[in-house]
C-alpha positions, 0 to 999 in steps of 0.5 A, a space after each residue: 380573807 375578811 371582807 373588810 381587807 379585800 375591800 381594803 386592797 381594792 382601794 390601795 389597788 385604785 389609789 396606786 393603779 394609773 387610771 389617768 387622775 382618777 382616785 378613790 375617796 371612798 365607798 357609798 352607803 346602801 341608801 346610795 345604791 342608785 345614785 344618780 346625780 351629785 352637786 356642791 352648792 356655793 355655801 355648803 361643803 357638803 356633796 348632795 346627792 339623790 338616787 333615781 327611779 324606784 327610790 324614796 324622794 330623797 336627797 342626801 347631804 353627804 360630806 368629803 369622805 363619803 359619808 351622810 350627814 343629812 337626809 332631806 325629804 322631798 314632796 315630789 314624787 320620785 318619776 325618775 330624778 336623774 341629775 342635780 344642778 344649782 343657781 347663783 344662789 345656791 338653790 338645788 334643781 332635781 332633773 325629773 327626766 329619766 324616760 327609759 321607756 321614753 314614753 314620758 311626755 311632760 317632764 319635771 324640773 324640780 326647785 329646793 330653796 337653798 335655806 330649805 334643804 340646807 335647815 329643814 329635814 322635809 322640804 317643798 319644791 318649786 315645778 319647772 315643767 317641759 315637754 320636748 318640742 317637735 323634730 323633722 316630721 314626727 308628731 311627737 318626739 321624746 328623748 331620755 336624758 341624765 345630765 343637766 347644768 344650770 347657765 345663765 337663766 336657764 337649764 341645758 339638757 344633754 339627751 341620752 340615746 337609746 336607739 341601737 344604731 344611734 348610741 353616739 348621739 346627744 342632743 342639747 335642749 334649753 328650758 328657762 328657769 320659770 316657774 311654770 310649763 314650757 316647750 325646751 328649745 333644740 339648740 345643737 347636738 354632737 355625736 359622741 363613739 357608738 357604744 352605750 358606755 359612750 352615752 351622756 349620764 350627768 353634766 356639770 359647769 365650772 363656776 365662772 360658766 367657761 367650761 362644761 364637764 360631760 361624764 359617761 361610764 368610761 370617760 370626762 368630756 371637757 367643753 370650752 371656747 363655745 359660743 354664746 349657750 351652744 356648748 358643742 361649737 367649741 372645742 371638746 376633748 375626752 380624758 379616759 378615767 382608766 376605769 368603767 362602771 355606772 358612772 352617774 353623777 360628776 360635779 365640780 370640787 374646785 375649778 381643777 377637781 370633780 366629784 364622780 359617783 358610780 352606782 353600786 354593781 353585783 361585784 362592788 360598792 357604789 363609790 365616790 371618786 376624785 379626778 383632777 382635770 389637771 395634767 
């Protein structure tokens, strides 16, 4: 049987298969093979997306069926971009997080001017520099982290564990939006099931700030009725996507819809989703 039919019985399989309200739109190009952070910007349809460590610095402008339409260069280096976030304004923010190794002390937001990435082929950015602050007794604490969501002035950071008997746990930092060097502030944490597959991976927030989308390789985490910016002090509730992979980049559509991106793997394409919060 030809590639082109068993990936084409692949996606009538995904379509007709309940996986809660998870659908296929369609599979990534190579240049996506790591992607790891997707966003809509509020005057653009397009979904941009970046891959991370060991990729160009790039960001792709990829439209509602997947394919890319604009390549934007970046003069940033590529650390380990992770997650994409935007402002009011439609400005885009790269999370140059990613700490494997956990060795990175100074971390790097950088900032895109919306005019910038949605007209010029090369653009240059602005840098929001953190480190992470000191926690209980040791010297120096640093964290890995996948998601972050622009609110109100400030960008909110979800960790990621990479310690064995602590899998389930996220810890959520504040940085503001100031060009500049800064310390984040600890502002809660929550504990998720002790499973990598459990681990935080992107972030997103609705438009009007009231609720917070939280993905890992096997489900969406909704958070509401928080209070004030402690996004855990609310109530949370998990919906299973059906289906686990390297899911690294999730972004609201519409107020009911997000966009969920997985890497590709040694058996499939990296693809781009739908899944409706509706029930």
């Amino acid at each position: 049987m030809r590639k082109s039919h068993v990936y084409f019985l692949f996606l009538i399989f995904i379509s007709c298969t309940d996986f809660g309200q998870l659908t296929l739109v369609a599979d990534l190009s190579k240049s996506l093979k790591e992607v790891s952070g997707n966003e809509m910007l509020s005057n653009s349809d397009l979904i941009w997306m970046i891959n991370d460590s060991g990729n160009k610095s790039e960001v792709f402008g990829v439209n509602q069926q997947g394919k890319i339409e604009k390549v934007v260069t970046v003069n940033a280096k590529n650390y380990d971009w992770e997650d994409l976030t935007s402002d009011e304004e439609g400005n885009l923010y790269i999370g140059d997080f990613g700490n494997n190794s956990q060795k990175r002390k100074k971390l790097t937001i950088l900032k895109i001017a919306n005019q910038d990435v949605l007209n010029n082929d090369k653009v240059e950015v602005e840098k929001i520099s953190f480190e992470y602050p000191k926690l209980a007794k040791k010297k120096k604490v640093s964290f890995d982290a996948e998601g972050v969501i622009y609110h109100q002035g400030y960008f909110y950071i979800f960790t990621k564990s990479r310690q064995k008997k602590k899998l389930r746990r996220t810890l959520l930092f504040k940085v503001p939006n100031v060009k500049g060097k800064h310390v984040a502030e600890f502002v809660s944490e929550y504990s998720f099931c002790n499973s990598v597959n459990c681990r935080i991976t992107a972030a997103d927030i609705s438009e009007d700030g009231k609720k917070v989308v939280l993905l890992s390789h096997k489900s969406v985490f909704v958070l509401t009725d928080f209070t004030s910016d402690d996004f855990f002090s609310g109530k949370l509730k998990e919906l299973p996507l059906g289906h686990t992979s390297q899911k690294e980049g999730v972004c609201y559509k519409d107020e009911n819809t997000l966009f969920i991106t997985d890497e590709y793997s040694m058996s499939t394409k990296g693809n781009l989703y739908q899944f409706s919060l509706k029930k």
